[in-house]
Every structure is written in C-alpha cells, then in structure tokens.
N, C-alpha and C positions, 0 to 999 in steps of 0.2 A: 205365408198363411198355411201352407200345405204341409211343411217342415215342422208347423206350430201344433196344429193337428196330430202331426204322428206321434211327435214327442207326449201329447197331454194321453194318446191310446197308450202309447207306454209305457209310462208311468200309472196310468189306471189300472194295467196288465198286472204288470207290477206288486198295484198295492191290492189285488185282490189275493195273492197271497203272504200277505203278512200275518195273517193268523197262523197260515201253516209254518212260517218261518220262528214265529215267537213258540209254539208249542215245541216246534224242534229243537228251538234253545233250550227251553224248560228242561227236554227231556236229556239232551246232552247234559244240563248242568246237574240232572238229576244222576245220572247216571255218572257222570266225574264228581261228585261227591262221593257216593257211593264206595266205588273202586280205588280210590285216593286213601282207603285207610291199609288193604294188604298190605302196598310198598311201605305204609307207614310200622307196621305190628315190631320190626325189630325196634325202632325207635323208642314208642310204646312200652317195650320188655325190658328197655335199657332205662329209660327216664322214670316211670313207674314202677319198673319190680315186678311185671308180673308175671305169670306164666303163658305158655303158649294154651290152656285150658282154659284162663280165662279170657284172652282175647277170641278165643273162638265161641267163647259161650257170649260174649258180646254180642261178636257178626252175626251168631245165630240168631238172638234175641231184633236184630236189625232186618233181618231176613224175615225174621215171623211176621214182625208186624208189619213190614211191606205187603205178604202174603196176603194178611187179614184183610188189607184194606182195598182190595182188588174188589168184591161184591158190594159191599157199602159202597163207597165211592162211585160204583157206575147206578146205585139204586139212589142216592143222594140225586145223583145229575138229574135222575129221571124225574125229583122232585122241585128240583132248585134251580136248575141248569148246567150246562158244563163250563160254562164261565163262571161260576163263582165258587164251583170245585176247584177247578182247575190253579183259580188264583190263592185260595186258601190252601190250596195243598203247596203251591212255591212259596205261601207267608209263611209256612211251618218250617218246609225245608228250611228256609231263610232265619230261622228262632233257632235251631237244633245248629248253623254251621256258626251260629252266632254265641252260641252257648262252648263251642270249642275252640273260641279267641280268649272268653275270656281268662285272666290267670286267676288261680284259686290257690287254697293251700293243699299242700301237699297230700295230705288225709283224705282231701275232697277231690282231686286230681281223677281218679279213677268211676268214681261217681259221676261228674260232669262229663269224663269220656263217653259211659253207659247212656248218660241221658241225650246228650246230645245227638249221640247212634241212633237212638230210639225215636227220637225226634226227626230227623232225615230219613228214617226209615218211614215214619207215617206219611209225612210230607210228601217224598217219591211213589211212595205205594199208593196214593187217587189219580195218579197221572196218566198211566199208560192207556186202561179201560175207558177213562172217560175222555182222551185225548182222538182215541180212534175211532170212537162215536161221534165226538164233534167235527172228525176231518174228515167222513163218510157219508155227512149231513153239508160240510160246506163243501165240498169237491164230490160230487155224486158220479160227475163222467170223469173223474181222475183220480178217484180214490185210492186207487193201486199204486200208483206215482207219489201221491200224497203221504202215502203209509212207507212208503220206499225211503222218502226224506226224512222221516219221521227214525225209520228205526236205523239208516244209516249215520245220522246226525250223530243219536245217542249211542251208538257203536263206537264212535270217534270220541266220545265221553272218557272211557276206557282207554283209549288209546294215550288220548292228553295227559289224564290222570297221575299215571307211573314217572313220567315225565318233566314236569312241574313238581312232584313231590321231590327227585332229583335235583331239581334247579334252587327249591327252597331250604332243602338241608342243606344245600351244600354252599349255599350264598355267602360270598366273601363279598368286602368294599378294602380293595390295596393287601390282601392277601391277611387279614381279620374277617372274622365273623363277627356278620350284622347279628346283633342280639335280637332285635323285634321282624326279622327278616327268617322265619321257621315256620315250621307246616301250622302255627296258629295264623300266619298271613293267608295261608292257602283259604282258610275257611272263613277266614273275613272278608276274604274275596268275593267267595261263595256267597255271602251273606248280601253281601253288598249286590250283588249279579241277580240274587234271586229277587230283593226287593224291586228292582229296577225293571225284569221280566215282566212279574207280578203288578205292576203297577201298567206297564204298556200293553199286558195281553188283557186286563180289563180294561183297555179303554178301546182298543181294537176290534176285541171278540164280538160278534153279534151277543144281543140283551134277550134272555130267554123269550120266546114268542116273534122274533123277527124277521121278518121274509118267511114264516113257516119252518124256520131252524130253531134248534137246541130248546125245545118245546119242554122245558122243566117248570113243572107244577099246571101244565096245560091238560085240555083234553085233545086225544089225539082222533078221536070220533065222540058221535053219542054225547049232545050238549049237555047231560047231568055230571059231568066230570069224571067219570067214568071211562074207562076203553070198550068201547060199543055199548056201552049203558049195561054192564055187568051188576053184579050184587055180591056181597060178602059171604053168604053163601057161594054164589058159583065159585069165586076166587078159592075157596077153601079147596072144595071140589076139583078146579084145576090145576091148583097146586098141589096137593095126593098126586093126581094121575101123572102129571110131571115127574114126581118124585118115583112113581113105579118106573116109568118109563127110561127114567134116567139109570136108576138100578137095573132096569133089564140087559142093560148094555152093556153090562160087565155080565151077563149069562151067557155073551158069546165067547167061547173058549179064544178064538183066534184075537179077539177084539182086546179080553182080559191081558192075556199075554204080551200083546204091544204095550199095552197101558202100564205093563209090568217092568219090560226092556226101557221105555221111554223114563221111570221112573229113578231105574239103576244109573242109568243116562245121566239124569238131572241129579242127582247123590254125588256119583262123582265131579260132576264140572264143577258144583258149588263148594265143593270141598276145595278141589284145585285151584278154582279161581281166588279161593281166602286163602288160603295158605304157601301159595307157587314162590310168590318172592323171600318167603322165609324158606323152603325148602332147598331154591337155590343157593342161600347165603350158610345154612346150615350143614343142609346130606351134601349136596353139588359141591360148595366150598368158592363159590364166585364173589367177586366184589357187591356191594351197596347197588353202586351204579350199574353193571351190569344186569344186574337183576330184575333191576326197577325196567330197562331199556328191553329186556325181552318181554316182562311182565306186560308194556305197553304193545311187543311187537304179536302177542297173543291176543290180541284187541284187533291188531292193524290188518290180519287176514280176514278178519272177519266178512271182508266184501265178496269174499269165495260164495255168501249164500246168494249172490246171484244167480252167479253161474251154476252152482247146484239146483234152484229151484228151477232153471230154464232147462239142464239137462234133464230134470226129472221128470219134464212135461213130453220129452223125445225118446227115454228110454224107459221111463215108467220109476214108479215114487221108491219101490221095494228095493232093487237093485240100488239106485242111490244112496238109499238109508244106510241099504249094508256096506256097500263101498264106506263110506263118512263113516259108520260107526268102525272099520275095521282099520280104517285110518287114525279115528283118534284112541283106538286103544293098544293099536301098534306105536302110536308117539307117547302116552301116558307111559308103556313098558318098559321102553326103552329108558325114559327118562332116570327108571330104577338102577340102569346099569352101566350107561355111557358116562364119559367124565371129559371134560377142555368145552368150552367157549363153545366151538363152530359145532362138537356133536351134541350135547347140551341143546344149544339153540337149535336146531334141526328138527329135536326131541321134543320141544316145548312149540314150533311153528305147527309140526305135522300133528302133534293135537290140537290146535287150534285150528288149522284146515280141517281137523274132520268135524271137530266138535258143532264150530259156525255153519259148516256144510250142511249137518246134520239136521239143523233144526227147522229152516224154513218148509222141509222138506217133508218133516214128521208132523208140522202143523196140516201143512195138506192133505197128506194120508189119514191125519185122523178127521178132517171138514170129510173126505172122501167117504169115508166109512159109514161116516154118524147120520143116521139118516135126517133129510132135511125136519123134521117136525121137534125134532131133538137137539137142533145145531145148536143154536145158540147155549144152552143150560149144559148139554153133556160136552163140548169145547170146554165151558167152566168146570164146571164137576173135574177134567182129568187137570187143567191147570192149576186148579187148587192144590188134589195129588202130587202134582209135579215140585209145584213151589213150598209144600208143607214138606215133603220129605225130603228137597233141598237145604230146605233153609234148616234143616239140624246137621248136617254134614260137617260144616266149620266146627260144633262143638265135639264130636266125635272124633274129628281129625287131630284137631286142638287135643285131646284127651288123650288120643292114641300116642303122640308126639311126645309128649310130657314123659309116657309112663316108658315107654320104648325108641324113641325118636321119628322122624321125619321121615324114615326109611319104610319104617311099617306102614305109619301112617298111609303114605302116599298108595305103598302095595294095595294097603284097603279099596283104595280109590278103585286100580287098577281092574282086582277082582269084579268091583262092579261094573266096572264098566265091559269086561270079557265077559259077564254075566248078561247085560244086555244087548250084546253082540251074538251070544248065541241064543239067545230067546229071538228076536229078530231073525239070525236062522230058522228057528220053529216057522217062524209065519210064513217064512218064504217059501219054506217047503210043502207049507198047507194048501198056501195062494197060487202054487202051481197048476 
C-alpha cells in the first residue's frame, strides 16, 4: 500500500510538469525547423538555381516575420489565453513545414520554398513570449528552472538540425539513394510532430481562467473588465507616458550605446548563423558533411550560458559581456584566415562560446539597468531592435557573397562584431 502511494506521488510529480515538457518540445521543434534550412541553402542553390541573395532574402523575410509576431502574440494571449496561442502557432508551423513536402513544378519550387519559410516563421514567432508567460504563471516558485528547460530544450533544436539534414541527404537503402528519403521527409516529419504537440499541449495546458492562470480575456482586478476599472481615456494617457518613458532611455548616453554594441552583436550572429554552412563549403573549402557537423557543433556549446550567467553574478555582468564578446569576435576573425578541419573548427566553437556566452548575460545587464517601472516594455522595445536589425543580415550577407564572395561577406560580419566589442569597451570604461 505504501509502495502504491509513492508510486501515484510520482507520477503526480511528474505529470505536473507536462506542460513544461510539451512547450519545450514546441520550442525545440520550433527551433529545428528554423535552423534545418542553412545546412540546407547549398542544396537549395543546386536543385533550384538560385543565388546566394536570394536565399538570404528569404531567411530574412522568415526572420521578419518571426520578429513581428513577438508583441501581438503576447497581446493575443492577454486576450484569448496562452493556450490557444500557443497551439495555433504549432498548427501554422505545422501548414508551412507541410507546404515543403509537398512537390510542385518546378516554376513553383521557389515560391513554396518562400511561402512555406514564411509560414514557420509566423508559427515559431507566437511561441517564445507567450511560452514564458504561461511557464512563469504555472511554475511561480520555479520559474527560473522552468525557463532553463525551455531555452535548453530549444538550443538542442539547433544542435539536431545540421545533423538530420546530413542523415537525409545523404540516405542510401544498399548503397542507392531513397528518392522519397530528402530534406522534404525532414519537414514532413516536422509537420507531423508539430500536429501531434499541438493537439497534446491543448489538452494538457490549463483552459484560460483556471486555478487563476493564463487569465486570457479575463479581469485581472476591477469587475467591469477592465485592469483596476480604468477608462479609454486613461489607457490613451498611460500609453503616451509609457511611450515617453521608454524613449527616455535611449537619452542615457551609456544605456544608448549598449543598445548599440548589443545590436551589432545580433547583426553579426544572424548573418553567421544563415550563412556558416555555406561559407564553410565555399571560402573554407570543407566537405557537405563536415560542415553541417560543425554547423550543429555551434549549437552544441551553447550550454556555456550557464556557466556565464552564474560567473557573472561572482564577478559582475560587464567584465563577462566583454570576455564573451572578445571571444566571439577573436573566433568570427580567425575564421577569415585559418584553413584544415581542427583550425576551422576551433574558429567556429570559439564563436560559438562567446556568442552563447554572451547573451544570457546581456539580457541581465539590460533587466539591471532599465528601471523597474519600465521593465517589461523597454526589455521589448531593445528586443525588437535586436531582432529587426538581425533579421536583415542574411539578406545583406546573402548580397555581399553574390557580388564579391563569402570572404567579404563574412569580414562584414566580423567588423560588426569588433564594433561592438569596442562600444562595450566605452561602457566599461564609463561604469568604472
């Protein structure tokens, strides 16, 4: 009886986090879609014809609309719930990886690539904002844990990606290649995984209004429906002074200028991250598979932002940042000039240690800064910045590559990133 007992505690334990576990899935699958199309772009250039400018005006195009849907998607939740965001956004992803199984004609090829990009890109872009709202509302004394699994999961998204895209190109049955056995299985996969998520995480997620969580379309004070029984005047009124208050924050010189470093930051990695496995097969001169195997092993450090975010709470946030940024822009450099396998791959880990290092650590510095009455809104405000002027980078890289090659390209990257390596100098030396 007592045996019987523990067992039904823990599996109760258990199933109180399946929510978190299904969101993690989401987010990984969101995320291994995503990343599953760089190792794909030579393919892409070969099978389609196209250029390295237009695959990058793609990923940018995929990238925007991710970006767009980061404030709707968490202002939706606040009216509908995060559960039926949540699930609509993995039915889309699941329409868009479905849209690049199917075969078309040739003419149309390039089309359904676009659309389908576009389509995975809205899908994943409602997930992240309203994911961390709902696992901060169900896990209140573990939300830090919760969001640990959350963005670990989908780290490893990345990782898989490069990997699987290798296993699908390259699939023989008796030393023949399976004709229905290519990167359009990958995304049938995907289609298939997403429907199946989607369909368990709404039957698991609490139903808006339940136990007092994911309160979409509720009042959360003041029974006229309202937040404290407000009026569309005041709302008007509170939103201006928001809006000053969030512009005043860029009048802090030292404040502007991280906002500026972080920006060049996010410029580079998004570039690098679209374009690495072509530039190794290109400028580097490495095999397919190679490429793809680093491209994932630049995912696979990523668990370094542990250890950065807990060094940076012992030696302080600034010193960190600059270590990490001078890390990933000493491995970006290098990459311009070393050549074989072991220094190559050195050159693409040591950006990838800084880069991943770099970021849990920049989000804290700026919570740090912003002052509490402004958190929430100027946090968005620079992650918009961040993700707007990343997500044009693949078409600029893309553009640059075309007209001069891979070699410039990348330098571009490089520049910005030494750029905001030493704008991050400035603040150090201010914050002293």
């Amino acid at each position: 009886m007592g045996a019987g007992s523990a067992t039904r505690r823990r599996l109760r334990a258990l199933a109180e986090y399946d929510v978190l576990a299904l969101t993690a899935l989401i987010w990984f699958l969101a995320k291994f879609l995503r990343y599953a199309f760089p190792p794909l772009f030579p393919t892409f250039r070969e099978t389609l014809g196209v250029s390295s400018s237009v695959l990058g005006v793609a990923f940018t195009a995929m990238l925007t609309v991710y970006a767009a849907m980061q404030f709707p998607s968490g202002a939706l939740a606040d009216r509908i719930g995060a559960r039926r965001v949540i699930v609509a956004g993995a039915l889309v992803t699941g329409v868009g990886a479905l849209v690049l199984t199917v075969p078309v004609p040739d003419a149309l090829a390039l089309g359904a690539l676009g659309g389908g990009m576009l389509l995975v890109g809205l899908g994943t872009g409602v997930h992240k904002t309203v994911a961390v709202r709902l696992l901060s509302r169900l896990y209140p004394g573990r939300t830090g844990r919760a969001l640990g699994v959350l963005d670990t999961l989908g780290a490893f998204g990345g990782v898989a990606a490069p990997a699987v895209v290798v296993a699908v190109t390259g699939a023989t049955l008796a030393g023949v290649a399976v004709p229905w056995l290519d990167w359009h299985a990958l995304f049938l996969a995907g289609a298939v995984a997403a429907g199946g998520l989607a369909l368990l995480f709404g039957r698991s997620a609490p139903a808006p209004g339940a136990t007092g969580l994911d309160t979409g379309g509720g009042t959360a004070e003041g029974g006229d429906g309202t937040v404290g029984g407000g009026d569309a005047t005041g709302d008007e009124t509170d939103a201006a002074d928001g809006l000053r208050r969030y512009a005043a924050l860029f009048r802090e010189p030292v404040f502007a200028v991280f906002v500026l470093a972080t920006v060049c930051f996010s410029f580079a990695y998004n570039g690098a991250v679209a374009f690495l496995p072509l530039y190794l097969t290109d400028a580097a001169g490495l095999p397919g598979t190679t490429a793809s195997l680093l491209y994932s092993g630049l995912f696979a450090v990523s668990l370094v932002q542990l250890v950065t975010g807990d060094l940076s709470d012992r030696v302080g946030r600034l010193p960190v940042i600059a270590a990490t940024l001078a890390l990933a822009t000493g491995g970006l450099l290098a990459l311009l000039s070393v050549s074989g396998v072991l220094a190559v791959g050195a050159a693409v880990l040591a950006f990838g240690l800084g880069a991943h290092g770099f970021r849990p650590v920049r989000g804290a510095y700026l919570a740090a800064v912003i002052p509490e009455a402004s958190a929430g809104g100027g946090l968005g405000v620079v992650r918009t910045l961040l993700m707007g002027v990343g997500a044009f980078a693949p078409a600029v890289v893309g553009g640059v590559a075309d007209a001069t090659g891979f070699g410039a390209a990348f330098g571009v990257l490089g520049a910005a990133l030494a750029a905001a390596l030493a704008l991050t100098g400035v603040v150090v030396v201010v914050e002293r």
